[in-house]
C-alpha positions as a Markdown table, in Angstrom:
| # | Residue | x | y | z |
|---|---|---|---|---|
| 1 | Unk | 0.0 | 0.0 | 0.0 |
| 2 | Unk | 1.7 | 3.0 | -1.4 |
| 3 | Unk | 1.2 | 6.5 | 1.0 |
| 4 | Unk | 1.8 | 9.9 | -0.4 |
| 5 | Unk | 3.8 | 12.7 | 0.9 |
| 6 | Unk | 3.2 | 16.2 | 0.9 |
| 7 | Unk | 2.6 | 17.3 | -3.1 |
| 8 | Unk | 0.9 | 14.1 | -4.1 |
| 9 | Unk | 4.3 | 12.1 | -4.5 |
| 10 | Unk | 3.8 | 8.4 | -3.5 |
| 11 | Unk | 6.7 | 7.3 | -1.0 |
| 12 | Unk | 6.0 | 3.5 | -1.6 |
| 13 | Unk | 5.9 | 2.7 | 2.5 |
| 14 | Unk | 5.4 | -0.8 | 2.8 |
| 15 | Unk | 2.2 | -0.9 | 4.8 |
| 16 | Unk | -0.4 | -4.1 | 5.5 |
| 17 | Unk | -4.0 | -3.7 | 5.4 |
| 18 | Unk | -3.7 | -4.3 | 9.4 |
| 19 | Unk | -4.7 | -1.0 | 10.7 |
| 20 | Unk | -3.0 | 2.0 | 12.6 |
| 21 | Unk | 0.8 | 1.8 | 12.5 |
| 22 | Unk | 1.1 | 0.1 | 16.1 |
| 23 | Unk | 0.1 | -3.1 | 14.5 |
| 24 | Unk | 3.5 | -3.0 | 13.7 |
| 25 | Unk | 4.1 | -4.1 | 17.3 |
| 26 | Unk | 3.0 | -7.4 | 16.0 |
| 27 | Unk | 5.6 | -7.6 | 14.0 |
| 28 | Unk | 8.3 | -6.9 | 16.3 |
| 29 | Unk | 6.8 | -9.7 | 18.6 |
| 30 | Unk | 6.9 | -11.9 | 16.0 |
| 31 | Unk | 11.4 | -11.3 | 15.6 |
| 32 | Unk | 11.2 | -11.5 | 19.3 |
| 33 | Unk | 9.5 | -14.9 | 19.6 |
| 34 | Unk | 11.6 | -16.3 | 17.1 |
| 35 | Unk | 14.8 | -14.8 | 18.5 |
| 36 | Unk | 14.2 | -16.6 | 21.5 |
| 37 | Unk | 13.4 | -19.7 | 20.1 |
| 38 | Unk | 16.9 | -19.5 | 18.6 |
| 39 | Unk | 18.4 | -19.2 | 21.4 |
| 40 | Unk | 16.8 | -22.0 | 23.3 |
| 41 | Unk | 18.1 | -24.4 | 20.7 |
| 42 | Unk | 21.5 | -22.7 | 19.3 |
| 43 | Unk | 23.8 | -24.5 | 21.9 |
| 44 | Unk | 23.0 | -27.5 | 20.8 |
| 45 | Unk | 23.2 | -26.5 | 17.1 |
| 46 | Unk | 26.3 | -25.0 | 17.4 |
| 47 | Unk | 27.9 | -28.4 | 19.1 |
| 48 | Unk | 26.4 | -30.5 | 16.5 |
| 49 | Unk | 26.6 | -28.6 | 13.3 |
| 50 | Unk | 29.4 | -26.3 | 14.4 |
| 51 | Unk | 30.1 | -22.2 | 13.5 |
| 52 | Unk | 29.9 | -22.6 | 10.1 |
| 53 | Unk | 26.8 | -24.1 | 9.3 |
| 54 | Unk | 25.3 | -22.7 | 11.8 |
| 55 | Unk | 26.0 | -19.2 | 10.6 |
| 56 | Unk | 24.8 | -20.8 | 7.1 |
| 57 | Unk | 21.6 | -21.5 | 8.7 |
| 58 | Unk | 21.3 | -18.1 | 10.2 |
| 59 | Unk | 21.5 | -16.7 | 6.7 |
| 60 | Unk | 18.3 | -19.2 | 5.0 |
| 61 | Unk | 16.3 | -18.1 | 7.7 |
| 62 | Unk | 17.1 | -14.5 | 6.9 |
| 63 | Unk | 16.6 | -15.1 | 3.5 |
| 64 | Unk | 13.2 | -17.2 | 3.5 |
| 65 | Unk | 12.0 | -14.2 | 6.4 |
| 66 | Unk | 12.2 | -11.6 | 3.8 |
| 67 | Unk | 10.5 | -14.0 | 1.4 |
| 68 | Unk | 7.5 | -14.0 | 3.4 |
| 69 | Unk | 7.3 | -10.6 | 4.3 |
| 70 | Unk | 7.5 | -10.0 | 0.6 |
| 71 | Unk | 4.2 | -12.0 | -0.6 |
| 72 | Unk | 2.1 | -9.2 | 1.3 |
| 73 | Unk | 0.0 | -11.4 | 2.6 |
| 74 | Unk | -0.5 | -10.6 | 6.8 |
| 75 | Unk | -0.6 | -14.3 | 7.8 |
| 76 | Unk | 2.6 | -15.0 | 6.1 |
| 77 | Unk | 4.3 | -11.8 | 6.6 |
| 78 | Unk | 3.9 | -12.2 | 10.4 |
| 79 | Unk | 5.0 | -15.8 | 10.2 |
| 80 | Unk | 8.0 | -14.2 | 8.3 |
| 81 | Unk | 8.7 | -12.4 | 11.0 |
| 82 | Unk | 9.0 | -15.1 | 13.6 |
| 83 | Unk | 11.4 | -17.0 | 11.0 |
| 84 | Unk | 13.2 | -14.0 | 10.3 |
| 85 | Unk | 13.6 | -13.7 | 14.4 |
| 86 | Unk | 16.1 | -17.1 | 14.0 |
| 87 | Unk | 19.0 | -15.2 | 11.9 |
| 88 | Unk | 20.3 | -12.8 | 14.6 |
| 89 | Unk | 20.8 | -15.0 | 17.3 |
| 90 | Unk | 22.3 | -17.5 | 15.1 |
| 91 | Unk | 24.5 | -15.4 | 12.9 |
| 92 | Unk | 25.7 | -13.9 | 16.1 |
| 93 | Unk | 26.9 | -16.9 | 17.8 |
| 94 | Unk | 28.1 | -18.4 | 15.0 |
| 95 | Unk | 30.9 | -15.8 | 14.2 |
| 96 | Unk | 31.6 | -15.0 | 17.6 |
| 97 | Unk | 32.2 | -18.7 | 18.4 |
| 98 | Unk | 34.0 | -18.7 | 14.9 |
| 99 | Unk | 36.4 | -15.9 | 16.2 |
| 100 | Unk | 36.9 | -17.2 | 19.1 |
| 101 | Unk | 38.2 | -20.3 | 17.9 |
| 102 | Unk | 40.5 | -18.6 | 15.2 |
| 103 | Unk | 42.3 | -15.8 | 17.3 |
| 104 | Unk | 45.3 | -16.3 | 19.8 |
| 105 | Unk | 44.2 | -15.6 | 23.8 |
| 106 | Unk | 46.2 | -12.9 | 24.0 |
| 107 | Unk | 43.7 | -11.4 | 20.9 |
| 108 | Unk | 40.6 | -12.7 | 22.3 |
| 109 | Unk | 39.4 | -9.1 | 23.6 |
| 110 | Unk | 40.3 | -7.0 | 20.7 |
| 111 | Unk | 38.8 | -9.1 | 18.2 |
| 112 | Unk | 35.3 | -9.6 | 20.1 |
| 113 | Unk | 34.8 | -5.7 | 19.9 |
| 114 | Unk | 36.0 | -5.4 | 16.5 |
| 115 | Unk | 33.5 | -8.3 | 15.4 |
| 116 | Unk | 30.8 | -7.0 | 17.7 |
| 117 | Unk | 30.8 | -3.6 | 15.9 |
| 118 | Unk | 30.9 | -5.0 | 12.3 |
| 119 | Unk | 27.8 | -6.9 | 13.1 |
| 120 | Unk | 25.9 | -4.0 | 15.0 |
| 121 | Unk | 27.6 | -0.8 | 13.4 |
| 122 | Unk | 26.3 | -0.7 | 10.4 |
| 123 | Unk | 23.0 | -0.6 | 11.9 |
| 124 | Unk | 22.3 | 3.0 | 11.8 |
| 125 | Unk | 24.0 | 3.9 | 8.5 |
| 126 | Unk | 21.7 | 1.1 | 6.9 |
| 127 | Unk | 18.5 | 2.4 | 8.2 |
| 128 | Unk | 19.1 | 5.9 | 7.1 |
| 129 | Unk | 19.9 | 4.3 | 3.6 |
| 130 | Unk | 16.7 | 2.3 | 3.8 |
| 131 | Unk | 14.4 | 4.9 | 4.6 |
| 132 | Unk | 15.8 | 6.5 | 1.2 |
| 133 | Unk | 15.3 | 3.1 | -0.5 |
| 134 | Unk | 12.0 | 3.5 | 0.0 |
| 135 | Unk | 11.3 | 6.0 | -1.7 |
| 136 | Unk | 12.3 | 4.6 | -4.9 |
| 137 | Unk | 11.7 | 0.8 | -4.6 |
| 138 | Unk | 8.6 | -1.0 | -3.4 |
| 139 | Unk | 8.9 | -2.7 | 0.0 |
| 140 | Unk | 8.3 | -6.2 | -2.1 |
| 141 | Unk | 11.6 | -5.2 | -4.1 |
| 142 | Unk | 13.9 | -4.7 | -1.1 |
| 143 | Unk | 12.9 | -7.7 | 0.7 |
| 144 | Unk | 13.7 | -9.3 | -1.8 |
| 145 | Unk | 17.1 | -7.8 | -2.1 |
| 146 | Unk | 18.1 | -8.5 | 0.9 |
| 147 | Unk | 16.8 | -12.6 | 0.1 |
| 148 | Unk | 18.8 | -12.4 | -2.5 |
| 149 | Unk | 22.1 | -11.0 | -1.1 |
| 150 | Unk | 21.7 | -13.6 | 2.0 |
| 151 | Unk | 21.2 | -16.9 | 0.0 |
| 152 | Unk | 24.4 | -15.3 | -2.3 |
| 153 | Unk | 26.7 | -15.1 | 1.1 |
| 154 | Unk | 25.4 | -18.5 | 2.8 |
| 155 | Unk | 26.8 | -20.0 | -1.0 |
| 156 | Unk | 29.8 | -18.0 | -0.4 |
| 157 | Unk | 30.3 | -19.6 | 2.8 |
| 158 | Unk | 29.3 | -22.8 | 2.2 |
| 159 | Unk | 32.1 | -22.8 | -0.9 |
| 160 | Unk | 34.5 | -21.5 | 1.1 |
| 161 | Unk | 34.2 | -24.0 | 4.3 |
| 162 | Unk | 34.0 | -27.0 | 1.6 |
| 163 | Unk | 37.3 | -25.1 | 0.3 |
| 164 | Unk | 38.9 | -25.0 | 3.9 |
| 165 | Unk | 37.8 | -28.6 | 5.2 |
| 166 | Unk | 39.7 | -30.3 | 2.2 |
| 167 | Unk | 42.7 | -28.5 | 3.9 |
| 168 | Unk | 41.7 | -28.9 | 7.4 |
| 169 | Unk | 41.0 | -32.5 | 6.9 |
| 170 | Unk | 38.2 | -32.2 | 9.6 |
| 171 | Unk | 40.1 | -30.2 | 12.0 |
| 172 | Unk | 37.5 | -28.4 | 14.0 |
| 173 | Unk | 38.5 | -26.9 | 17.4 |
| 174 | Unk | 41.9 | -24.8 | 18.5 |
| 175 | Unk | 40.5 | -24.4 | 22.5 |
| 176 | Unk | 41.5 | -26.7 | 24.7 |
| 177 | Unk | 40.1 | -27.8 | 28.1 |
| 178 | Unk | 41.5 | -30.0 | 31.1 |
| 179 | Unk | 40.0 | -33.7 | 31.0 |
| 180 | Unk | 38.0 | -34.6 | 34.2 |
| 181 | Unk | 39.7 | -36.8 | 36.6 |
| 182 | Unk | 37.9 | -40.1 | 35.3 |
| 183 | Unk | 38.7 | -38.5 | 31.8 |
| 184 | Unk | 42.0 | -38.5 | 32.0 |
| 185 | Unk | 42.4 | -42.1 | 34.2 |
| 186 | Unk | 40.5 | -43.5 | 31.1 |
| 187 | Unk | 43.0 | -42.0 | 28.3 |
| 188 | Unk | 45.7 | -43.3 | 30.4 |
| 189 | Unk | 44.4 | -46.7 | 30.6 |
| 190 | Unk | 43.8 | -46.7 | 26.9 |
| 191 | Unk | 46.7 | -48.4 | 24.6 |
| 192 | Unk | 49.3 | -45.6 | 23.9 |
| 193 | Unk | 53.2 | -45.8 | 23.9 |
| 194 | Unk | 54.4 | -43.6 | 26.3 |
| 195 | Unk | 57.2 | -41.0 | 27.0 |
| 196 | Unk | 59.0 | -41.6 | 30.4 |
| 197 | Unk | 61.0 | -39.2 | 31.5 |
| 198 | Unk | 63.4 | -39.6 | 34.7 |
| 199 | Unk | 66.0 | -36.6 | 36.3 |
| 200 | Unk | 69.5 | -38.0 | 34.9 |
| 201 | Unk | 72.2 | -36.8 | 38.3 |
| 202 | Unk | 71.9 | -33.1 | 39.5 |
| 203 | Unk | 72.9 | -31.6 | 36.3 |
| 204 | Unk | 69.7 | -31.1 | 35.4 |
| 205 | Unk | 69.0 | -33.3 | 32.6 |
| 206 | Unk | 66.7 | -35.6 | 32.2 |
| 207 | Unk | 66.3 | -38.9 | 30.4 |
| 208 | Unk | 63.0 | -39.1 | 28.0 |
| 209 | Unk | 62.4 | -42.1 | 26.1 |
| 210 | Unk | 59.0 | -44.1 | 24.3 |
| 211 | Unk | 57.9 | -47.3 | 27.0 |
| 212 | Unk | 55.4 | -49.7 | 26.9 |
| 213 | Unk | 53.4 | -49.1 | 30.2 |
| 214 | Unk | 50.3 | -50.7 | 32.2 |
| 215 | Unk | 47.4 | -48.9 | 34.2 |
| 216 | Unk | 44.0 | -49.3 | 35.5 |
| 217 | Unk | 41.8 | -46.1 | 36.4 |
| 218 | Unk | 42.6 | -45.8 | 40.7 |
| 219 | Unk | 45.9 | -48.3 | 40.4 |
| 220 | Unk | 50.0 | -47.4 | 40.1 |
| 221 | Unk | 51.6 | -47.1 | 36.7 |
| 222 | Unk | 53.7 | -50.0 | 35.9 |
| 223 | Unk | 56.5 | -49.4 | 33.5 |
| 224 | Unk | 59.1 | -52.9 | 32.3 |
| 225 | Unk | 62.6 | -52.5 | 31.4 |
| 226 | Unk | 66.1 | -53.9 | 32.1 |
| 227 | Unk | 67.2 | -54.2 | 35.2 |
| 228 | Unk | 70.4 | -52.5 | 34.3 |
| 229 | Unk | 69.3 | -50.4 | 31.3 |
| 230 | Unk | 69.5 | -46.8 | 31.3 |
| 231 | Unk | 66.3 | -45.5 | 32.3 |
| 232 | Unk | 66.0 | -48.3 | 35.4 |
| 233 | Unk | 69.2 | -46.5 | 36.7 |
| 234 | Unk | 68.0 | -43.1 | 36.2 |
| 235 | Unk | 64.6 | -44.1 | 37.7 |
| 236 | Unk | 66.4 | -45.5 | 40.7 |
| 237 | Unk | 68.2 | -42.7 | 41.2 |
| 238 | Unk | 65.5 | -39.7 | 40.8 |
| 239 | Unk | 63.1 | -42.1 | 42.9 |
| 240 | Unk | 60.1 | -41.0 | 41.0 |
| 241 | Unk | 59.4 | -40.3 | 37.1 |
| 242 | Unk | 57.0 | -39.2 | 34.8 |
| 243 | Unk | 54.6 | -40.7 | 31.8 |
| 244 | Unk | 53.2 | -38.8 | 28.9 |
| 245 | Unk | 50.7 | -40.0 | 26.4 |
| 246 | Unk | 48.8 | -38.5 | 23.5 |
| 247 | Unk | 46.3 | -39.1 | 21.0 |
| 248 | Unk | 48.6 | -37.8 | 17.6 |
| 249 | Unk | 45.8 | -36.9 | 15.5 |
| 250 | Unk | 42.6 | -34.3 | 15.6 |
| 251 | Unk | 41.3 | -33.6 | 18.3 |
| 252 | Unk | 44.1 | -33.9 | 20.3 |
| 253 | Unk | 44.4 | -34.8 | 24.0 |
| 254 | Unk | 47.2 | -35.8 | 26.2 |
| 255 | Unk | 47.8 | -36.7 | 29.6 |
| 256 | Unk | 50.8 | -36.3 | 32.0 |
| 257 | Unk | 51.1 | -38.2 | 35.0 |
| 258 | Unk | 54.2 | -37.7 | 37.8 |
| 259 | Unk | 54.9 | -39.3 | 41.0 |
| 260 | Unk | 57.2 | -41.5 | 43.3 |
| 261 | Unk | 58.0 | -45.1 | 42.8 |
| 262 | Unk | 56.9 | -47.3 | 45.0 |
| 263 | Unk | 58.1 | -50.8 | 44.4 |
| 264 | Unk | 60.9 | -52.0 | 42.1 |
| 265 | Unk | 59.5 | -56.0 | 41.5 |
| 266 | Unk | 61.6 | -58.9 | 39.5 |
| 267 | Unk | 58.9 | -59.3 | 36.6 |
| 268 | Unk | 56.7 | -62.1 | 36.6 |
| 269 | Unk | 56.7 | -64.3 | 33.2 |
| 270 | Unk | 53.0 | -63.7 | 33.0 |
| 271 | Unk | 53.0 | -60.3 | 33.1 |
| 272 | Unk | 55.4 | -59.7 | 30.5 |
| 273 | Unk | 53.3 | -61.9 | 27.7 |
| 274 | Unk | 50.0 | -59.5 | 29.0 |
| 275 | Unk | 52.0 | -56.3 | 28.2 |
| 276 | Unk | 53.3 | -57.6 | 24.8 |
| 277 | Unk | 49.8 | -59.1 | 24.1 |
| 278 | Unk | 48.4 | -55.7 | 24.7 |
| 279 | Unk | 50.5 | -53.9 | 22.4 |
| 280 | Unk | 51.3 | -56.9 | 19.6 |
| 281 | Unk | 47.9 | -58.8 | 20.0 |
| 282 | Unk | 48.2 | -62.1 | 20.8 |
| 283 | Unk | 49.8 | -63.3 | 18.4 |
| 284 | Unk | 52.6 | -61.4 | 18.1 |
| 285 | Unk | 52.6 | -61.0 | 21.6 |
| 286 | Unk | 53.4 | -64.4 | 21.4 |
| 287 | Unk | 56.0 | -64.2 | 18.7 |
| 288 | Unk | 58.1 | -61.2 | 20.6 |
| 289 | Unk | 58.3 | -63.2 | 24.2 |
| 290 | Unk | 60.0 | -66.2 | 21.8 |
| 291 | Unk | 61.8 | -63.8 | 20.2 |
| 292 | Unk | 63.1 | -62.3 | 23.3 |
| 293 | Unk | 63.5 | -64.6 | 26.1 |
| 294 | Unk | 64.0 | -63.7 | 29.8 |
| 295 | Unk | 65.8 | -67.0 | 31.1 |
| 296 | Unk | 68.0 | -64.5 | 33.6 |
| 297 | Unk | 65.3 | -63.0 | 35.1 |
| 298 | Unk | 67.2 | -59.5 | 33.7 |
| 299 | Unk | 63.4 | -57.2 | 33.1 |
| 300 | Unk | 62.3 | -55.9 | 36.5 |
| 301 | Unk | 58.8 | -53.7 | 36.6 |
| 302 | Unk | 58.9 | -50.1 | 38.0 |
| 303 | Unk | 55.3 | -49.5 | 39.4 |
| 304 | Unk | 54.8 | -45.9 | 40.2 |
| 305 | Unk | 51.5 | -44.0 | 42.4 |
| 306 | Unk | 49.9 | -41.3 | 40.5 |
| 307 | Unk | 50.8 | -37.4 | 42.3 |
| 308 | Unk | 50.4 | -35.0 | 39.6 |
| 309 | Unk | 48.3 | -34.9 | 36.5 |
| 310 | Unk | 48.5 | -32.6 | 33.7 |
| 311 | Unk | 45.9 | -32.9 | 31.1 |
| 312 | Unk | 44.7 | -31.6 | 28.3 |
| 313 | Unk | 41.4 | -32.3 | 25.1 |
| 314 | Unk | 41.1 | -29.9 | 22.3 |
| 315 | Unk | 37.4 | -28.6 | 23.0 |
| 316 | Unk | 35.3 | -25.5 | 24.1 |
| 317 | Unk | 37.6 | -24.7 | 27.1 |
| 318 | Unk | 40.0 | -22.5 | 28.2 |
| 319 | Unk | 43.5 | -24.5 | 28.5 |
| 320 | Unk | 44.8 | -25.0 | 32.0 |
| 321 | Unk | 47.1 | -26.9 | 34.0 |
């Protein structure tokens, strides 16, 4: 419905057949119902689909919005509305999550305000601008428009992420977070090679090398060697060493476990065919104790109590210690 200004020029105003001009309250009920409908559900959106897509998602419901607002029809326009009510909240997460993830800490604040005013900015500048519109394109023609330029981006994006994933190879998250105590005594327990690492004398070296290793969540770290290899004389010595073990590919997690040892044992037969069965399978469990028998009694098992933890799992988290 076109209105006219003073000297019988038409301005165009987009204007429903709804009555006075707060009807438009309905309207803005409608962006607010939707908005927080959006939020109730974009948490778990965002861990499921991820910033990205999310922001994708953000961007169809902007564009279908203005679709419906478009046909002129007060039923649809208002249900318009409540779809179009979904983009902000959406949007908004999505790159802030996004930016989060892609800037160093020491950036984090700098880069939230710059991204906060790019989004809400251009706000003012762009109303001023659309009241001008209006005046020489119907309200059905800028909805439109704006359609238009938001299904364009969410392609964009979408082309661009397909782009960046073939590079990533699925890499997702840069945050890290410490791993729950019965987190962490689980990846332990799992069937990694770890990294000991013993104090070598008071010179302040220390002795790091790859070991096979045993542990159950609540029990003592039991590592194997030679009684008089390298790192059983270094262990001796210090009285205590330490055990690292990671997962090598995305997302990556490690764990780091220190403490004192608390028994030096001569190694049952038994238990050195269960560690090589857990790291060769049975089979070639089998094969390496053949290969490598222990007639002298020479392998002796280290079993060390769990002090200090250090852990870490790429995720939503701030890293720590």
């Amino acid at each position: 419905m076109d209105s006219w200004a003073p000297g019988g020029r038409p301005t165009r105003v987009a204007a429903f057949r709804c009555g006075p001009p707060s009807f438009l309250g309905v309207f803005s009920a409608g962006l607010g119902a939707g908005s927080v409908a959006a939020s109730m559900v974009s948490g778990r959106l965002l861990r499921s689909a991820g910033e990205r897509w999310l922001a994708i998602l953000g961007m169809a419901n902007f564009a279908l919005g203005n679709a419906m607002r478009a046909t002129g029809w007060l039923p649809l326009a208002i249900a318009g509305s409540v779809v179009l009510g979904f983009a902000l909240p959406w949007l908004l997460l999505a790159l802030l999550n996004l930016a989060q993830h892609c800037t160093p800490p020491e950036l984090q604040g700098r880069v939230s305000a710059a991204v906060t005013l790019a989004f809400f900015g251009p706000q003012a500048p762009l109303q001023a601008l659309g009241a001008l519109a209006i005046r020489y394109a119907t309200y059905r023609q800028l909805y439109l428009a704006g359609a238009a330029v938001a299904v364009a981006t969410a392609i964009v994006f979408t082309w661009t992420g397909r782009r960046r994933s073939s590079h990533d190879a699925g890499y997702k998250a840069v945050m890290w977070s410490v791993m729950s105590a019965a987190d962490r005594e689980e990846f332990l327990a799992g069937m990694r090679v770890g990294v000991l690492s013993a104090a070598v004398g008071k010179t302040g070296r220390t002795l790091a090398v790859p070991v096979w290793y045993s542990y159950q969540p609540g029990g003592l770290v039991t590592v194997l060697t030679g009684r008089r290899s390298r790192k059983a004389g270094a262990i001796r010595a210090a009285g205590r060493f330490a055990l690292c073990v990671q997962d090598g590919s995305p997302p990556y997690r490690y764990v780091t476990v220190e403490g004192p040892v608390v028994s030096e044992e001569e190694l049952d037969p038994a238990e050195r065919l269960a560690m090589a069965r857990r790291y060769l399978g049975s089979p070639g469990g089998d094969r390496y104790i053949a290969d490598n028998p222990d007639p002298g009694r020479e392998n002796v098992a280290f079993r060390m109590r769990p002090e200090h933890w250090l852990s870490q799992d790429q995720g939503t988290g701030q890293a720590g210690g």
